[in-house]
N, C-alpha and C positions, 0 to 999 in steps of 0.2 A: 699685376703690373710690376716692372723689373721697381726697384727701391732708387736705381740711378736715376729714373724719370721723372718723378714726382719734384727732382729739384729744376726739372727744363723750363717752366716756369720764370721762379725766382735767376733763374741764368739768366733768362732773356732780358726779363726787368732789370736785371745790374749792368746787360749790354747796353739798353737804351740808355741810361741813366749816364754810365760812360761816355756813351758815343754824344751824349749833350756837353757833360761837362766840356771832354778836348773841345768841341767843338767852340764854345763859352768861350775857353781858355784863347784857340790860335782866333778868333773871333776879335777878342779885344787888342792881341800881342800884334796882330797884323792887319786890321779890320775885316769887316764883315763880310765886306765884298770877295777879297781873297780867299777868305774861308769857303763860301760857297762855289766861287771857283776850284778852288782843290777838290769840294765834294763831288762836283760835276765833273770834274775831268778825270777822277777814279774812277767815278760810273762808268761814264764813255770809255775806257780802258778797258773796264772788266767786261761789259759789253762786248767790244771787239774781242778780244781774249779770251771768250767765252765762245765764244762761235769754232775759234782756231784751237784752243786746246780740248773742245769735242769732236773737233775732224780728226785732228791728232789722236787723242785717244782712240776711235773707233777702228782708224787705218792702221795703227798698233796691232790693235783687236784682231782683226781679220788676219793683218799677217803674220802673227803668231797661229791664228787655227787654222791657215794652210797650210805654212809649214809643220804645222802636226809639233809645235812645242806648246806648254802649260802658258796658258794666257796672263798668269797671276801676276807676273810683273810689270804688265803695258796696263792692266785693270788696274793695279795700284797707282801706277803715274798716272794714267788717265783723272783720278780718282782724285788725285792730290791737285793736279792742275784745273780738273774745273772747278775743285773747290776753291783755292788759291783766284782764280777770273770772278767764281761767284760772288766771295768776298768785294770782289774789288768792285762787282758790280751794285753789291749794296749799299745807299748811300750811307757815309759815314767814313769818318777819318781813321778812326781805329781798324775796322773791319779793313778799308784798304791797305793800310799797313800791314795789317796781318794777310790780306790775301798778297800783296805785293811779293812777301817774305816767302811766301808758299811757292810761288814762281823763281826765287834765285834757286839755282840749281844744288847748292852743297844743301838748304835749309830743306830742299823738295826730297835728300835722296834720304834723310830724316827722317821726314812726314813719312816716304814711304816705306820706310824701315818699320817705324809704328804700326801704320796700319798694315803692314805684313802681316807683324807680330800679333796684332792685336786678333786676325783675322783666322789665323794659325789657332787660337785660342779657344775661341768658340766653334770651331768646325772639326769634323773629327781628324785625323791625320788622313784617313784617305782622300777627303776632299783635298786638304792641301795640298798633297801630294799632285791629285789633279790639277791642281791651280798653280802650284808655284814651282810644278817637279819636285824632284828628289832632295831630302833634306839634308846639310852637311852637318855631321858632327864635329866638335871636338876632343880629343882626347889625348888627355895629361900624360905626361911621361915620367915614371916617376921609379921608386921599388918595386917590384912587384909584390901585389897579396896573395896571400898565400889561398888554393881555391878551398871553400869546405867542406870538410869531408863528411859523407852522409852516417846516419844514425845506426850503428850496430845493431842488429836484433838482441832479445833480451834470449838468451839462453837457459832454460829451467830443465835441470838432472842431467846434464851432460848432453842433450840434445834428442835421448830418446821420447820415445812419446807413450804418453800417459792417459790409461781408460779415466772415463769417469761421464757423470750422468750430472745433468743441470735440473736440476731443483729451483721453481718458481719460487718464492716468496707467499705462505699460505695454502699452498698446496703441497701434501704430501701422501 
């Protein structure tokens, strides 16, 4: 088992625990009532947005593999926005802020910059390659270094060449 997992557990338990407190918290600051209104009406939201940004992703999907380019960037929005709807769909104040946050556009082109990266990571570069095209480099402009020059051979008696017989060790 990876070592990151064995904390997915204890995550979850600190999500719920959170997702009580705010809730505790806009519960008392605004009543109770409200509160569970806002939880339902981010449900309902992520709901609906969860239907539309799997169309979206999928029609992405396709039209990226007809036109014969690497799918990796319409799979990563795809990826980000239904997680972003999922959230929102889960009840809970926190999670739909966080999935809300998923859905503005500057914060989604983030998420998807991540799991680019993150994806780039564990897969070898030919898959990325397949998934996200061709990779851009950077490179600095700077002095040039000087390139290194390879190892001289070692020269013994002027370069002619010399008899002689190998001898194991214990036999003679």
């Amino acid at each position: 088992m990876r070592r990151g997992l064995r904390f997915v557990p204890l995550a979850l338990l600190l999500a719920v625990v959170l997702e009580l407190a705010v809730f505790v918290g806009v519960g008392r600051a605004l009543g109770f009532g409200v509160a569970v209104l806002l939880v339902f009406a981010a449900s309902l939201l992520g709901l609906v947005l969860l239907r539309r940004e799997g169309m979206r992703a999928w029609r992405g999907f396709r039209a990226a593999a007809a036109a014969g380019q690497p799918p990796g960037g319409q799979v990563t929005d795809g990826l980000v926005g239904l997680a972003g709807a999922l959230l929102l769909a889960v009840p809970g104040l926190v999670s739909g802020v966080v999935g809300l946050l998923l859905l503005v556009p500057p914060v989604r082109r983030l998420a998807r910059a991540g799991v680019r990266r993150a994806t780039e990571r564990r897969v070898s570069s030919m898959v990325a390659g397949d998934l996200f095209g061709p990779r851009t480099v950077r490179v600095r402009q700077g002095a040039p270094q000087p390139a290194p020059q390879p190892e001289q051979p070692v020269v013994v008696d002027g370069g002619r060449a010399i008899e002689g017989e190998i001898v194991e060790p214990g036999r003679h």
